[in-house]
Structure formats: C-alpha cells, structure tokens
C-alpha positions in Angstrom: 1.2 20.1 -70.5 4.4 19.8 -72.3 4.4 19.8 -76.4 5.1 16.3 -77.3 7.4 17.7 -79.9 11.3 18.0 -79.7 13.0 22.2 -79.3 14.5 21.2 -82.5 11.8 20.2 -84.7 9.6 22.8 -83.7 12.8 25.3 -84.7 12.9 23.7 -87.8 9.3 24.2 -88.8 9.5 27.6 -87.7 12.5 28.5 -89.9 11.1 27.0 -92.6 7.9 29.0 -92.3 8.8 32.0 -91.4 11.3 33.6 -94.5 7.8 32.1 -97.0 5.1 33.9 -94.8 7.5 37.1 -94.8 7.7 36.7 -98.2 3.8 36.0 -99.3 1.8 38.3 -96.7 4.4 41.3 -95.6 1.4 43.3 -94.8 0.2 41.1 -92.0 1.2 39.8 -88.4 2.4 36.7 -89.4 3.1 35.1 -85.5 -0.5 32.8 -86.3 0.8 31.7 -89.5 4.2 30.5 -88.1 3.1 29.1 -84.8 -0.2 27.1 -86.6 2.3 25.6 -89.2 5.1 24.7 -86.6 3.0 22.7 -84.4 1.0 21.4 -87.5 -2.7 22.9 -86.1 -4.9 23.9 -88.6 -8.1 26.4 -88.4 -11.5 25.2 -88.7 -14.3 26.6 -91.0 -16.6 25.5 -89.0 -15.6 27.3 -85.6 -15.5 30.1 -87.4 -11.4 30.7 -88.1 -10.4 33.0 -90.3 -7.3 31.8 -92.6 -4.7 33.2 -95.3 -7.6 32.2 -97.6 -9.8 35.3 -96.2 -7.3 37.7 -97.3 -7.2 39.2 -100.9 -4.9 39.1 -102.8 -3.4 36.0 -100.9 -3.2 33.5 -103.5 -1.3 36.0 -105.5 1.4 36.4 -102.7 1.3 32.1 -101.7 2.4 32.3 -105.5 5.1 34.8 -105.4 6.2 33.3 -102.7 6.9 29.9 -104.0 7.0 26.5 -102.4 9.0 27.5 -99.3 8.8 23.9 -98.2 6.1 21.3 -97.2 2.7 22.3 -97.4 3.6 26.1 -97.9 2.1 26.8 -101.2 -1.0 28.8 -102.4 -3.2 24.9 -102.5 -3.0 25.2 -98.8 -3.9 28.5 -97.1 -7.2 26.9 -95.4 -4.1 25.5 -93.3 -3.0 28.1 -91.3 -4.6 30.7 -89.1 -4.2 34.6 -89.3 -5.7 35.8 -85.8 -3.6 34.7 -82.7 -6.5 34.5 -80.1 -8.7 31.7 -82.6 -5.4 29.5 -82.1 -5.3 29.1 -78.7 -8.3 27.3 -78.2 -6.8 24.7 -80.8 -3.7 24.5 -79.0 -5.3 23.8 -75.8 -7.1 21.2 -77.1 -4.3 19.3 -78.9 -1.8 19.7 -76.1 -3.8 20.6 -72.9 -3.4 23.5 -70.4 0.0 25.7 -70.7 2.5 24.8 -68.4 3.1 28.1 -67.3 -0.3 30.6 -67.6 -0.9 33.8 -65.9 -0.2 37.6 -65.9 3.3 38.2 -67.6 4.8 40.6 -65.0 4.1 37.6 -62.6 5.2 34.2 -64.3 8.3 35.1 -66.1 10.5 33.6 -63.7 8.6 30.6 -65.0 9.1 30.4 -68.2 13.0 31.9 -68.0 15.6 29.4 -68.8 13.4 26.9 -71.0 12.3 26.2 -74.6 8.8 25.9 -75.7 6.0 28.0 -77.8 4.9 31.4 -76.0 1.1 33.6 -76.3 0.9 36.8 -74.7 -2.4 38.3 -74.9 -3.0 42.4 -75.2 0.6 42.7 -75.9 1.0 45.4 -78.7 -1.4 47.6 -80.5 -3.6 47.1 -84.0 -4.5 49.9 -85.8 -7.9 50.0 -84.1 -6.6 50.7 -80.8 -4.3 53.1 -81.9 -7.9 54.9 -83.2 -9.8 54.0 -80.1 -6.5 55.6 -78.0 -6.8 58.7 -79.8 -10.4 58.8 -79.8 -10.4 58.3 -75.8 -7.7 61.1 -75.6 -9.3 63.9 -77.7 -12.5 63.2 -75.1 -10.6 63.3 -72.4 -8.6 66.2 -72.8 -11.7 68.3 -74.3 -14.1 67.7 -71.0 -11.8 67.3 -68.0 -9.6 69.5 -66.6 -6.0 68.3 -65.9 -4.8 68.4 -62.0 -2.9 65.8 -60.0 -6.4 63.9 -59.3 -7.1 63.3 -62.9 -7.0 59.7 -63.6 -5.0 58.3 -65.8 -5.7 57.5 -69.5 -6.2 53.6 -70.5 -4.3 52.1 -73.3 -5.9 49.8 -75.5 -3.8 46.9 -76.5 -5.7 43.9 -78.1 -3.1 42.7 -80.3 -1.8 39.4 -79.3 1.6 37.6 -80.1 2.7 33.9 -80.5 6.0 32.8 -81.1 8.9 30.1 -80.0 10.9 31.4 -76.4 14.3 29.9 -76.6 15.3 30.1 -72.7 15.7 33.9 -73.2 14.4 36.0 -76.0 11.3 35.0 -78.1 12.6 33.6 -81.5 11.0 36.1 -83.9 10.3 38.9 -82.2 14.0 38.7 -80.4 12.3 40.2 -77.1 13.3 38.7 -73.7 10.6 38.6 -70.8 12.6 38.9 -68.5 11.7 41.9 -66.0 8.8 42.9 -68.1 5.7 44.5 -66.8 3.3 43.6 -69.2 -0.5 43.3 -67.5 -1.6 40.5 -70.3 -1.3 36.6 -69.4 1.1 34.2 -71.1 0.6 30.8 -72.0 3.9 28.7 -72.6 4.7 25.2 -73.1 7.6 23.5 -73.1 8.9 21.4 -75.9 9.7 17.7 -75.2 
C-alpha cells in the first residue's frame, strides 16, 4: 500500500533529519532515526521499543546538536526509534503491507524506477556478527579438514537498513539495487 505522503515531503523530512542525527549520535546507525522521523512514526514504550532515550550520553549529543528543525531537540528522543526491525511492524500498521516485499535478488525489478521508503533485512553486519563470523571460522578451520567437499562457511548478517530509494540509488546510503544478490527481503513503498 502506497505512503499517503508526497516524494517531496518525505525528502524534505529526511534532509532535515539527517545532517542533526549525524550530528547528535555519530556513533550509531542512524537509518531508524531518519526513516521514523520522515514518516512521523514514533516507538512505543509499551511494545517494548528502544529509542535515542536508551542511549547514554544522548541528551548530551540532542544538545550539541541543536534544534535541527521541528521536533529534533533533546525534549523529544522518546520520538524516534534506534533499531530498524522494531519499526517495521509500526510501518505496517500505519500504511499497510509493502507494495513490493520479498527476497532482494528477486524483486528489484520492482522497485527500479520509483520513489518510496526501502527495508532490507540482514543487509550488512553489526559488530556481533562480525564476532560470531570469526568465532564460527576459528571452529571451523580447527576441526575440519579443508577439500573441495567442505561446505562453505555461513555469514552472519543481522543488521538491517531503512532508507528513501529515489528510482535508482537509496538516498543515504547512495547504493543502487539494481543487479544485487542480496538473500534478505525488501519492503518498499511508494510515495503518493
């Protein structure tokens, strides 16, 4: 289901969050922040979402930061999330089902050519798969013996990426999807 919301509002929100978030949290993936602020979701408490609020020293950088523009201030970090899977359950239930969802390497034609807001689940590594990776590799290497029939070793990749897909290259991270071969599903929707 489309995003009731015009490609150039939701560009405008999302330039007006992004240089602030840059600015007040440099230490953390800030995709959540952006994307909860642009389409004006916010976490709940209740269900369990963690926010800016839950990091320390986050008040400190919301200060440094400044007022970057409407509601981006230290007063309101309970306002946006910080982990990208707890906002797609908010974003299905404001806008409905993604107009385009499935395993990237399969449904980028579907999404090539038009303007909306993009997931893609187990895109990248955290620092805790990186661990788990080299954990599973020293194991590996120290029992079996390498030949041709060895399988190969998994990659863990949990981390998880929202942004805005302007036809052809996500916004923020400036990636297209084009040809890809990522294994993780995407979720898009297309702005009104």
């Amino acid at each position: 289901m489309p995003i009731p919301l015009p490609w150039g509002k939701l560009q405008t929100r999302f330039a007006t969050v992004r240089p602030w978030a840059a600015k007040a949290f440099p230490q953390i993936n800030r995709c959540a922040v952006c994307v909860s602020y642009t389409l004006g979701i916010e976490p709940s408490k209740q269900e369990g979402d963690a926010t800016l609020a839950d990091l320390p020293g986050a008040q400190l950088g919301a200060r440094k930061a400044g007022a970057g523009g409407p509601g981006l201030s230290d007063k309101f970090l309970d306002l946006f999330f910080i982990r990208a899977a707890e906002l797609l359950p908010r974003v299905q239930a404001k806008f409905g089902a993604a107009d385009v969802e499935g395993r990237s390497s399969v449904v980028w034609p579907r999404v090539e050519g038009k303007r909306g807001v993009l997931y893609l689940e187990d895109c990248y590594q955290t620092e805790g798969d990186k661990k788990a990776n080299a954990v599973l590799t020293s194991f590996v290497a120290g029992v079996l013996d390498f030949r041709a029939e060895t399988p190969e070793i998994s990659v863990f990749a949990s981390g998880d990426h929202w942004d805005l897909f302007d036809g052809g290259r996500m916004v923020a991270d400036g990636s297209p999807i084009r040809n890809n071969g990522h294994p993780g599903k995407l979720y898009f929707w297309a702005a009104a």
